[in-house]
Gaussian input, Z-matrix of N, CA and C with variables (Angstrom, degrees):
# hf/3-21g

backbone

0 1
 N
 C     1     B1
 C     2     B2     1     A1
 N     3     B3     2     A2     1     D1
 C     4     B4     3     A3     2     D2
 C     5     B5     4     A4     3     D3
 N     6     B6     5     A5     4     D4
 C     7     B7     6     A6     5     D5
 C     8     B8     7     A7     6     D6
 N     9     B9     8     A8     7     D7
 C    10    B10     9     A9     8     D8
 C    11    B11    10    A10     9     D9
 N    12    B12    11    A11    10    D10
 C    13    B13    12    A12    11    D11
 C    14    B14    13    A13    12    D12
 N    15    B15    14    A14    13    D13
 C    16    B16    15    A15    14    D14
 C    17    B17    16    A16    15    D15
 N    18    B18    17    A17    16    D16
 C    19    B19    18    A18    17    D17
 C    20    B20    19    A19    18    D18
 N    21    B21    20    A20    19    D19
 C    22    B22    21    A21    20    D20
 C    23    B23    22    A22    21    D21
 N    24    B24    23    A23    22    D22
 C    25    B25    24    A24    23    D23
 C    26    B26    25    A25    24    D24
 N    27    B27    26    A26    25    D25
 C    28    B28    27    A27    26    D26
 C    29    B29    28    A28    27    D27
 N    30    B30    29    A29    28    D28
 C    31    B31    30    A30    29    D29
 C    32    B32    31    A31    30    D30
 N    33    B33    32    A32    31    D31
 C    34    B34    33    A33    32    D32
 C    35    B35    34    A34    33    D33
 N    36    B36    35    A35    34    D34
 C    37    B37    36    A36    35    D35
 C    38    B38    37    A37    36    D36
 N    39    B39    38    A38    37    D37
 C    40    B40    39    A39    38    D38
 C    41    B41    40    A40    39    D39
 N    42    B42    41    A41    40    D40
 C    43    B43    42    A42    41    D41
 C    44    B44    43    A43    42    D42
 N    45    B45    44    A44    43    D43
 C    46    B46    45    A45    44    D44
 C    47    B47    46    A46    45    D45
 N    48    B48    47    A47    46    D46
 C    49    B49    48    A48    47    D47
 C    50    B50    49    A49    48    D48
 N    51    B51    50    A50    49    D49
 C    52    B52    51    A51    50    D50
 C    53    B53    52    A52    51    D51
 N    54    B54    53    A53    52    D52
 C    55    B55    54    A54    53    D53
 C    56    B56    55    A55    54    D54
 N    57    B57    56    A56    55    D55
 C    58    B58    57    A57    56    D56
 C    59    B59    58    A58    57    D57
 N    60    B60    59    A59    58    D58
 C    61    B61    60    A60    59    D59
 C    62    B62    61    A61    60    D60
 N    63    B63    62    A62    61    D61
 C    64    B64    63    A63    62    D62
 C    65    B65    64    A64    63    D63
 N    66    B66    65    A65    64    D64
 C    67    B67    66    A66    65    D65
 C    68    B68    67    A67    66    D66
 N    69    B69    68    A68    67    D67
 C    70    B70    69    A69    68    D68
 C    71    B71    70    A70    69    D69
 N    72    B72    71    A71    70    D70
 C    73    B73    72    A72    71    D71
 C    74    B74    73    A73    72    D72
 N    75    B75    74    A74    73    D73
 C    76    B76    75    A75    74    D74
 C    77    B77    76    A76    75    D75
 N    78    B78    77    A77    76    D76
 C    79    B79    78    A78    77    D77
 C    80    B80    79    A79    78    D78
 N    81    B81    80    A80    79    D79
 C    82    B82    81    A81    80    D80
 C    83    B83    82    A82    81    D81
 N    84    B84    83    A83    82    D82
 C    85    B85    84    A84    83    D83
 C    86    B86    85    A85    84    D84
 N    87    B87    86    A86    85    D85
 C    88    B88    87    A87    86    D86
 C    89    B89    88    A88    87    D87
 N    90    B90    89    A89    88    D88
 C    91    B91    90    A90    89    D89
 C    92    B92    91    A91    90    D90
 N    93    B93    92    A92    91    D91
 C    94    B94    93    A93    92    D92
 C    95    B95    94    A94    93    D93
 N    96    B96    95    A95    94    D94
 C    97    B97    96    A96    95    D95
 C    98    B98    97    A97    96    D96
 N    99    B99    98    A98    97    D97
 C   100   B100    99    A99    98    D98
 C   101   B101   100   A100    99    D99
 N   102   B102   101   A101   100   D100
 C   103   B103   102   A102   101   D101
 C   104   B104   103   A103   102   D102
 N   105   B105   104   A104   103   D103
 C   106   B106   105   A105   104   D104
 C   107   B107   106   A106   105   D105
 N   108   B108   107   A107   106   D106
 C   109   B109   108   A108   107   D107
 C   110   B110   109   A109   108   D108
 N   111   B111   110   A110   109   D109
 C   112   B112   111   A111   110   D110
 C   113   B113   112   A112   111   D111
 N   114   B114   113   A113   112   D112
 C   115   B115   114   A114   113   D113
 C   116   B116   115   A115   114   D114
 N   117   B117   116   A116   115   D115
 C   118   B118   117   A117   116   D116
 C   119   B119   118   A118   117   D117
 N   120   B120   119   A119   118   D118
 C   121   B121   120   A120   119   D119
 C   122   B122   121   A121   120   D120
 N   123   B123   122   A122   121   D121
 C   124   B124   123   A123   122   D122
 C   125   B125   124   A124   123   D123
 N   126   B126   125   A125   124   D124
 C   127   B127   126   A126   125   D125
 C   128   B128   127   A127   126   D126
 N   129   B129   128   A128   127   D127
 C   130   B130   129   A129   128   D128
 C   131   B131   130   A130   129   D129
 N   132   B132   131   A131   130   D130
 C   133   B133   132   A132   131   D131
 C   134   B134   133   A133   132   D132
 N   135   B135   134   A134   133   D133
 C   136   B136   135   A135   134   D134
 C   137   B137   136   A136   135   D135
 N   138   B138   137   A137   136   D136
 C   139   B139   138   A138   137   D137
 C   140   B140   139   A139   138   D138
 N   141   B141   140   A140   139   D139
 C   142   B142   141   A141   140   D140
 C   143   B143   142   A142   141   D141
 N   144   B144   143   A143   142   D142
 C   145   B145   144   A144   143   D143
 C   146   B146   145   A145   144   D144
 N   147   B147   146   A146   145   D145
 C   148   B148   147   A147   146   D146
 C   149   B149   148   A148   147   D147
 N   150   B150   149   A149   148   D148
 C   151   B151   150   A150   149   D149
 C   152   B152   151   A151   150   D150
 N   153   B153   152   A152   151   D151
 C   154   B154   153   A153   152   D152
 C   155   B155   154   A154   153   D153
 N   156   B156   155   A155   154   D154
 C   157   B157   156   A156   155   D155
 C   158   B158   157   A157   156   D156
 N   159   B159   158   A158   157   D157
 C   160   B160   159   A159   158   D158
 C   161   B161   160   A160   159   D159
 N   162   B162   161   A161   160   D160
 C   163   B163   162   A162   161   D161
 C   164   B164   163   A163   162   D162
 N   165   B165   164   A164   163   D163
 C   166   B166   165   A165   164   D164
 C   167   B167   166   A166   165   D165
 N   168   B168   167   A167   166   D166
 C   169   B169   168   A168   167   D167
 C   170   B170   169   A169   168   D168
 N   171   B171   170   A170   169   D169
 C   172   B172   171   A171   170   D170
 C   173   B173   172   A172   171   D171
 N   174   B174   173   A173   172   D172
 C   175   B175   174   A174   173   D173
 C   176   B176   175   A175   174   D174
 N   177   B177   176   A176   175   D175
 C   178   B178   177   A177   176   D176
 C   179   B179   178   A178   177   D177
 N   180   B180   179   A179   178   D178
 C   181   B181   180   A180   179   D179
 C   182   B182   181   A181   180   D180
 N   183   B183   182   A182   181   D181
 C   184   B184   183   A183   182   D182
 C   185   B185   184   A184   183   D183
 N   186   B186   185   A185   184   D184
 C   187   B187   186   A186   185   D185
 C   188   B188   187   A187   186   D186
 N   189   B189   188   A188   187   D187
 C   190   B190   189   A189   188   D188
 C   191   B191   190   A190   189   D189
 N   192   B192   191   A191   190   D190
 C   193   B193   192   A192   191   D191
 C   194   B194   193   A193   192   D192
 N   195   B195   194   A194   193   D193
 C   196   B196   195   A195   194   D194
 C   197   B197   196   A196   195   D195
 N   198   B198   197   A197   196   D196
 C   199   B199   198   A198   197   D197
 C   200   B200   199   A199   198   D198
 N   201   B201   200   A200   199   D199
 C   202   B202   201   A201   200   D200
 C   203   B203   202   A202   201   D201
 N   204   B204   203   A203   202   D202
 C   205   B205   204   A204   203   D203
 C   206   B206   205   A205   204   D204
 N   207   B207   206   A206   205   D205
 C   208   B208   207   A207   206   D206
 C   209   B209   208   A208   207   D207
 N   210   B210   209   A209   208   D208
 C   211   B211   210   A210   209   D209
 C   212   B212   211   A211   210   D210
 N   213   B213   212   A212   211   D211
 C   214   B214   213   A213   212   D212
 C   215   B215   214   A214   213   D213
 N   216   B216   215   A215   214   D214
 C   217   B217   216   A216   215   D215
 C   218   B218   217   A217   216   D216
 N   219   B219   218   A218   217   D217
 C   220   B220   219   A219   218   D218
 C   221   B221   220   A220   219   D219
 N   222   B222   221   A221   220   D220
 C   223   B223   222   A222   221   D221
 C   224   B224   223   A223   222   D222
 N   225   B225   224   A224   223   D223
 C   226   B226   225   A225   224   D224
 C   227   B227   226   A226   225   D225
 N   228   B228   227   A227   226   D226
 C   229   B229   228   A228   227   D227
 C   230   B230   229   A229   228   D228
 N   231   B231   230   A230   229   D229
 C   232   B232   231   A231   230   D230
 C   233   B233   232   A232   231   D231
 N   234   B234   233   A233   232   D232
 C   235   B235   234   A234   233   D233
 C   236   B236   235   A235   234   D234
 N   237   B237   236   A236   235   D235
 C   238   B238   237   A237   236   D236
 C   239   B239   238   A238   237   D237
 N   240   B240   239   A239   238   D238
 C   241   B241   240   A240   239   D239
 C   242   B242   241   A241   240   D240
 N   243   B243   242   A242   241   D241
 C   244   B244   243   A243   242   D242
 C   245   B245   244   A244   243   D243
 N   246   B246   245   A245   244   D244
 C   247   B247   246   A246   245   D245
 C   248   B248   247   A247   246   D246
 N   249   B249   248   A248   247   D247
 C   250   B250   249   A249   248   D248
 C   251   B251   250   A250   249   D249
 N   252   B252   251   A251   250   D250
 C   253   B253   252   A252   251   D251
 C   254   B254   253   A253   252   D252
 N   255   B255   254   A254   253   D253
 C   256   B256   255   A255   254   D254
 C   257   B257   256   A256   255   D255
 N   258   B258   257   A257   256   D256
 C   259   B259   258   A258   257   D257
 C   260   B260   259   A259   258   D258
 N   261   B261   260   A260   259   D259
 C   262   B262   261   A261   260   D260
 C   263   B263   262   A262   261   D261
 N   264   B264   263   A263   262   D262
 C   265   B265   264   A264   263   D263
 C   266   B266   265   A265   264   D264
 N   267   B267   266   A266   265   D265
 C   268   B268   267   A267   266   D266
 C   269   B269   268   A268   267   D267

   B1=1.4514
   B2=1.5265
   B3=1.6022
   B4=1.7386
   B5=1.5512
   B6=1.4381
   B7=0.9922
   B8=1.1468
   B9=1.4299
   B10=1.4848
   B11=1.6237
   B12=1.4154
   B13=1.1508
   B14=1.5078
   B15=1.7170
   B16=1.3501
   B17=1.6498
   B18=1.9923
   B19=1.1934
   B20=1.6268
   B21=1.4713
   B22=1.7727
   B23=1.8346
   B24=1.5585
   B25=1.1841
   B26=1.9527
   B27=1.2948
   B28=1.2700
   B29=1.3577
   B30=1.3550
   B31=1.2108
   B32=1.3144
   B33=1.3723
   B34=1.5598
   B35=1.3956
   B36=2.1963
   B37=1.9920
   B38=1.3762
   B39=1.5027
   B40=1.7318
   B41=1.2122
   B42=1.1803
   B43=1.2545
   B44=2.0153
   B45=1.7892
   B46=0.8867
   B47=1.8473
   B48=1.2212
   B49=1.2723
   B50=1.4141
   B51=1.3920
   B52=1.3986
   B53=1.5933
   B54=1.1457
   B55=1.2480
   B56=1.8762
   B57=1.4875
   B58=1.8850
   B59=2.0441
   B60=1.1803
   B61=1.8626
   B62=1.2435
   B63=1.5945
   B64=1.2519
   B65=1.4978
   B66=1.1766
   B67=1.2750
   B68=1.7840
   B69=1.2452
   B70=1.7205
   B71=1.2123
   B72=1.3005
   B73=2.1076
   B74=1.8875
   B75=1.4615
   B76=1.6280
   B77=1.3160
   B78=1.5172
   B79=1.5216
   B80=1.5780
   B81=0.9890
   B82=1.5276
   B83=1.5037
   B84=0.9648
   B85=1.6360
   B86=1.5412
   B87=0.5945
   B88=1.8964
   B89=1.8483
   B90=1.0405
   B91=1.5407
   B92=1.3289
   B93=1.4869
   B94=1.7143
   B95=1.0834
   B96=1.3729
   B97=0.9596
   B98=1.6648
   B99=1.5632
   B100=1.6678
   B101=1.8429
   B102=1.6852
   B103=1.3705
   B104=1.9243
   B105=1.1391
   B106=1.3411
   B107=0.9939
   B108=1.7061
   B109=1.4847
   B110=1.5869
   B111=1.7092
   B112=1.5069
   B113=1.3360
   B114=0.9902
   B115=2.3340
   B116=1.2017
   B117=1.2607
   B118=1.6804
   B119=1.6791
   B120=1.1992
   B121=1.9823
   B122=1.2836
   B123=1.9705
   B124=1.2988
   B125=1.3762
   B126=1.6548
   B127=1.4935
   B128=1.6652
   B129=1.1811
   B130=1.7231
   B131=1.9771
   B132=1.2659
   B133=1.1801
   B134=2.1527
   B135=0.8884
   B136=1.1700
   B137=1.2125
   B138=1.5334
   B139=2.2277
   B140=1.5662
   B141=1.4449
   B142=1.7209
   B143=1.6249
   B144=1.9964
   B145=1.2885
   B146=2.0759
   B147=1.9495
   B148=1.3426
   B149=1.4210
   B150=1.3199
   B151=1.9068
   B152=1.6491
   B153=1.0110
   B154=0.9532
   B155=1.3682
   B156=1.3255
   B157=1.5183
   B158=1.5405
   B159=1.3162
   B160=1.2792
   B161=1.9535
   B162=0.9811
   B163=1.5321
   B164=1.5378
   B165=1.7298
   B166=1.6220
   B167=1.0712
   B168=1.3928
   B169=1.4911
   B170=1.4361
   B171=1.3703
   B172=1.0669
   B173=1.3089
   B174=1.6933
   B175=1.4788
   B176=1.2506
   B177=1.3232
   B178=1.7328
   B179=1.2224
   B180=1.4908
   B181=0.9322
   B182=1.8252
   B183=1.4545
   B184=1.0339
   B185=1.4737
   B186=1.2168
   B187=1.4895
   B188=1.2698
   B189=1.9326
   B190=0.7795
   B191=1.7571
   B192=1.3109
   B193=1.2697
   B194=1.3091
   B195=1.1974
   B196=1.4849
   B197=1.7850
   B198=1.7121
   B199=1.7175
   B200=2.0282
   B201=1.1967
   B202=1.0923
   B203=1.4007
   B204=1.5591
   B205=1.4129
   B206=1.5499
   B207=1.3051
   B208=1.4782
   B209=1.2993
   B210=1.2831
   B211=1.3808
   B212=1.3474
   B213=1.3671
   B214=1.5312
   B215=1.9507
   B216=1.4026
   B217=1.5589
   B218=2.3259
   B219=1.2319
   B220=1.7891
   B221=1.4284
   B222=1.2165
   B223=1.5634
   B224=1.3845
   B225=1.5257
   B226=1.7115
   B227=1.5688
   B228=1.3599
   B229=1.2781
   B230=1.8305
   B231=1.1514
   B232=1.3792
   B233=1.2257
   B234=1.3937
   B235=2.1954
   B236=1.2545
   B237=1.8871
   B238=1.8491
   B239=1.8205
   B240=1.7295
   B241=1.3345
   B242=1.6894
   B243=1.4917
   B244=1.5689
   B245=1.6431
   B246=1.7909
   B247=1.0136
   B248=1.8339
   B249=1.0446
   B250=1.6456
   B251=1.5291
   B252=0.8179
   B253=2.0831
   B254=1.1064
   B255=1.7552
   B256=1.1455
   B257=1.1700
   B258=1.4929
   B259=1.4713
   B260=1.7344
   B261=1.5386
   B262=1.5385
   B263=1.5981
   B264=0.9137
   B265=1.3807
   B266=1.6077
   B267=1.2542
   B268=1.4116
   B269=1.2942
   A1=108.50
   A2=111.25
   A3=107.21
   A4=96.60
   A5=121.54
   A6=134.37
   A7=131.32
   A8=127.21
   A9=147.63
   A10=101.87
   A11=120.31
   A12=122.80
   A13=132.53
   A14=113.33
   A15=132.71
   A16=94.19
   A17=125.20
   A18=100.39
   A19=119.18
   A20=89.26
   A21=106.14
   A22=95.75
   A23=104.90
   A24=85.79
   A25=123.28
   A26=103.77
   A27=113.75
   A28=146.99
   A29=117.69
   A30=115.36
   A31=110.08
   A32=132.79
   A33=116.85
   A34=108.76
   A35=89.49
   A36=84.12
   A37=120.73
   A38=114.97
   A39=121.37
   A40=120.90
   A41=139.34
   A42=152.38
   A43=93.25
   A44=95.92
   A45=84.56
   A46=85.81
   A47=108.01
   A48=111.56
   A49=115.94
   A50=148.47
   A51=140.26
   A52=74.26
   A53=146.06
   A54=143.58
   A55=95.94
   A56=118.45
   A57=126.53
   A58=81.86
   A59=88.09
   A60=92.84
   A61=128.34
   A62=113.92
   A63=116.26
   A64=137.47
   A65=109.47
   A66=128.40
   A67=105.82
   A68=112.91
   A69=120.34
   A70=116.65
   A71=101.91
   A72=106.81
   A73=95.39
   A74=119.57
   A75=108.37
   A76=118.84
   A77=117.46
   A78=125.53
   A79=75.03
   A80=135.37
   A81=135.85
   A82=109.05
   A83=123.10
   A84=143.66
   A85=94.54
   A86=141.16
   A87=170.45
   A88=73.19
   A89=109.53
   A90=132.82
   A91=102.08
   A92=126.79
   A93=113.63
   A94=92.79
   A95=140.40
   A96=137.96
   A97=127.44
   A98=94.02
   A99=124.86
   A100=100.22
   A101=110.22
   A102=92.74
   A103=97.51
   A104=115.04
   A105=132.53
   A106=111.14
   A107=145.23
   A108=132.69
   A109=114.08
   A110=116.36
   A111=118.27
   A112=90.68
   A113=132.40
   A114=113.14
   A115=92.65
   A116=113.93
   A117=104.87
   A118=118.11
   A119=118.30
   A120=92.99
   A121=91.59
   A122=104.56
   A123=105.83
   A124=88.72
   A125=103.07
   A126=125.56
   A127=75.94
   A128=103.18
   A129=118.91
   A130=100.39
   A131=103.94
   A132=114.77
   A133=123.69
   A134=113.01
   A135=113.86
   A136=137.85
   A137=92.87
   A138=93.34
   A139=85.69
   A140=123.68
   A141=131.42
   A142=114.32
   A143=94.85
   A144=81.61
   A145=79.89
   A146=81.71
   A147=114.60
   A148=94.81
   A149=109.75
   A150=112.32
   A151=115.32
   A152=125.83
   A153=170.59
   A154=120.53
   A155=141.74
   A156=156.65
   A157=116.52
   A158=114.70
   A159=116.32
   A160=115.77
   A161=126.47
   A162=119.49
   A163=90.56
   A164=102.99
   A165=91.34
   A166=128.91
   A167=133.46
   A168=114.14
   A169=137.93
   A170=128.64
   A171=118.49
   A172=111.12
   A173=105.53
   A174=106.24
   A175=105.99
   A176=109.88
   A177=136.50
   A178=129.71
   A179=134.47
   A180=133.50
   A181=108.41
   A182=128.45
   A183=98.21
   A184=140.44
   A185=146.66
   A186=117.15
   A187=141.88
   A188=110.97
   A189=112.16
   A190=124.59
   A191=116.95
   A192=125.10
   A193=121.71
   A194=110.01
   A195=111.05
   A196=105.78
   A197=109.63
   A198=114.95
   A199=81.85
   A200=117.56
   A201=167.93
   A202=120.11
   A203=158.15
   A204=132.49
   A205=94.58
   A206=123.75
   A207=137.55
   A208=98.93
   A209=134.85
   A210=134.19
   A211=122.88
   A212=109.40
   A213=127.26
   A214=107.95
   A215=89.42
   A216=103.58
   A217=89.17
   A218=89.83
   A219=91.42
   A220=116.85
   A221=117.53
   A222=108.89
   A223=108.66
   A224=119.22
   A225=116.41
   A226=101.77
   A227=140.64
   A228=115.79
   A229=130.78
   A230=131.45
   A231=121.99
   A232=120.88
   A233=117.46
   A234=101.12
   A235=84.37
   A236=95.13
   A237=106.98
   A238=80.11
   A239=93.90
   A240=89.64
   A241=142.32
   A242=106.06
   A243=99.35
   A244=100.97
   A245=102.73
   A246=96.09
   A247=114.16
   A248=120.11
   A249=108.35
   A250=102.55
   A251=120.78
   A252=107.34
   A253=95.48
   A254=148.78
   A255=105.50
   A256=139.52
   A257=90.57
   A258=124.48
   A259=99.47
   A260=104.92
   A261=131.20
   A262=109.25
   A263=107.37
   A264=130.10
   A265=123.67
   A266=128.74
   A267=173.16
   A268=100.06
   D1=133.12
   D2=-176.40
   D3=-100.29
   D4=-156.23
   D5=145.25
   D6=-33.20
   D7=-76.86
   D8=159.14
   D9=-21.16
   D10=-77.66
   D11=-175.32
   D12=-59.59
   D13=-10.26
   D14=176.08
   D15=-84.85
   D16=-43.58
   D17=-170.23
   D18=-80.48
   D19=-7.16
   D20=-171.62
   D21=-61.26
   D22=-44.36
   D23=-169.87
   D24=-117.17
   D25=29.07
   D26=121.73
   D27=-77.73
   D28=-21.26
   D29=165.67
   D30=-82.72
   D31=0.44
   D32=172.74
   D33=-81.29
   D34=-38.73
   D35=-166.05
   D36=-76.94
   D37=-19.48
   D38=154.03
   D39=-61.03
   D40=-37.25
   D41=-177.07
   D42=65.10
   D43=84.18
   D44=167.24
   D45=-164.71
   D46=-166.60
   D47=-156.60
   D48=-81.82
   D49=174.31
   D50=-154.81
   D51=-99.99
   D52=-86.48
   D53=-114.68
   D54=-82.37
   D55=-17.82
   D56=179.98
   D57=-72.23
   D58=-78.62
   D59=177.38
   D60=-20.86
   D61=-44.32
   D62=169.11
   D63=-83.72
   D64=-7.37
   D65=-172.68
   D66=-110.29
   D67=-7.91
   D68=164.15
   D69=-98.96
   D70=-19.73
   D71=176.11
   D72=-90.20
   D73=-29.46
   D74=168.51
   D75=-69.15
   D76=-23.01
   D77=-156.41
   D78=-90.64
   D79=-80.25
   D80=-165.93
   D81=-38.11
   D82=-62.96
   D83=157.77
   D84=-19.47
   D85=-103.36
   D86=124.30
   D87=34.41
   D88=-122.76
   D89=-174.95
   D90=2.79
   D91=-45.09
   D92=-171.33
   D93=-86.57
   D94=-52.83
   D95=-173.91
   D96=-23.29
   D97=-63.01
   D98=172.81
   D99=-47.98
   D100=-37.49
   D101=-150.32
   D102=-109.87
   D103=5.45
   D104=149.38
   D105=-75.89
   D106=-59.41
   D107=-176.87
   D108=-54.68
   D109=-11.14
   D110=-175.85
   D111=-103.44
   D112=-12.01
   D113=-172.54
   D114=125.53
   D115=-39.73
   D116=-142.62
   D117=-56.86
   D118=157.01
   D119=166.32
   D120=-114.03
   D121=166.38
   D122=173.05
   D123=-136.24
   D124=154.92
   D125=-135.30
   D126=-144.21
   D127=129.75
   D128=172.04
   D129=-138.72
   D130=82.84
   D131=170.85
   D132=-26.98
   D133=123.44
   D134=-157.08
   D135=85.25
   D136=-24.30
   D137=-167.16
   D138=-107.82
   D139=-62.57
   D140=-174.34
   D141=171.09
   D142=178.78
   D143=178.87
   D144=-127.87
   D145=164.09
   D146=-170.54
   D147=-103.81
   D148=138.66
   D149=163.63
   D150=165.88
   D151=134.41
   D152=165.37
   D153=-29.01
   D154=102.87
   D155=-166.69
   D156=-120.89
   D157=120.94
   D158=-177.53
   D159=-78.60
   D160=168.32
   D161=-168.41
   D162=-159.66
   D163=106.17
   D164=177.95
   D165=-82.75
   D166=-168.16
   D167=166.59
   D168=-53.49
   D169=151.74
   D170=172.20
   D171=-157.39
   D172=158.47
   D173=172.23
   D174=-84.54
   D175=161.33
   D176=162.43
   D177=-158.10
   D178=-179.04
   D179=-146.79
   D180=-118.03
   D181=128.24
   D182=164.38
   D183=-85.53
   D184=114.75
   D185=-153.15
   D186=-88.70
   D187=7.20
   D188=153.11
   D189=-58.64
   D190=-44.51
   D191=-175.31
   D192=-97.08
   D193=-26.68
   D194=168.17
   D195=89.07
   D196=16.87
   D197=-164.63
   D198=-96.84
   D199=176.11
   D200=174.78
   D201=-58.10
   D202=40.48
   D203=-128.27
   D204=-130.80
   D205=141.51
   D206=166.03
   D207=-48.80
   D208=154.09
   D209=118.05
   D210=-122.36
   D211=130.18
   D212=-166.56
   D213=-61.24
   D214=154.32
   D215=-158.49
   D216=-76.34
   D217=157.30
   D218=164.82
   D219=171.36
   D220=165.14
   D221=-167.42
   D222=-95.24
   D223=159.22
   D224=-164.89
   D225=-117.44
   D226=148.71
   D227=160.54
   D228=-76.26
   D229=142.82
   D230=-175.93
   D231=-110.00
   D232=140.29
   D233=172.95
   D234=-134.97
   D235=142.68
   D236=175.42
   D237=-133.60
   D238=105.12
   D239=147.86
   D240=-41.17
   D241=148.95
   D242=-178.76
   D243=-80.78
   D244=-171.72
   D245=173.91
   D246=-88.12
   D247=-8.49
   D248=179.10
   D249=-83.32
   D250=-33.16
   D251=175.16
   D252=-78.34
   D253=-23.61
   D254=172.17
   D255=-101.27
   D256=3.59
   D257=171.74
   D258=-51.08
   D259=-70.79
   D260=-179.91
   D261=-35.86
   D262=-61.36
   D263=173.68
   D264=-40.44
   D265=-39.05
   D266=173.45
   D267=-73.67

């Protein structure tokens, strides 16, 4: 399922229009987004929570060459399903 097909089928199960549908899956989209670039996590009870892990620098290897290479420190995004989707899921 892409995009397209996630808003296709919210707008069936709302019964509401593709373009209302699509613009509440961006607003939502948008919203974690905003509150991941600050630390914050967001926690949607039942489905999971979203948040954010730092990864410091480190060396590694490249493997074409087999030389030595830094890689710069940065934060990753994280999702830990809840337990009812993974219940569902299961």
């Amino acid at each position: 399922m892409n995009k397209g097909d996630l808003i296709d089928a919210i707008a069936k199960e709302c019964d509401c229009s593709k373009a209302m549908a699509g613009d509440a899956l961006n607003a939502t989209l948008n919203t974690i987004t905003k509150c991941l670039k600050k630390g914050e996590k967001v926690t949607l009870i039942g489905f999971g929570t979203f948040s954010t892990n730092h990864r410091p620098a480190r060396s590694g290897r490249n493997p074409l060459t087999g030389k030595t290479i830094q890689i710069k420190a940065k934060n990753v995004a994280k999702f830990k399903p809840g337990k009812a989707l993974a219940d569902a899921v299961n």
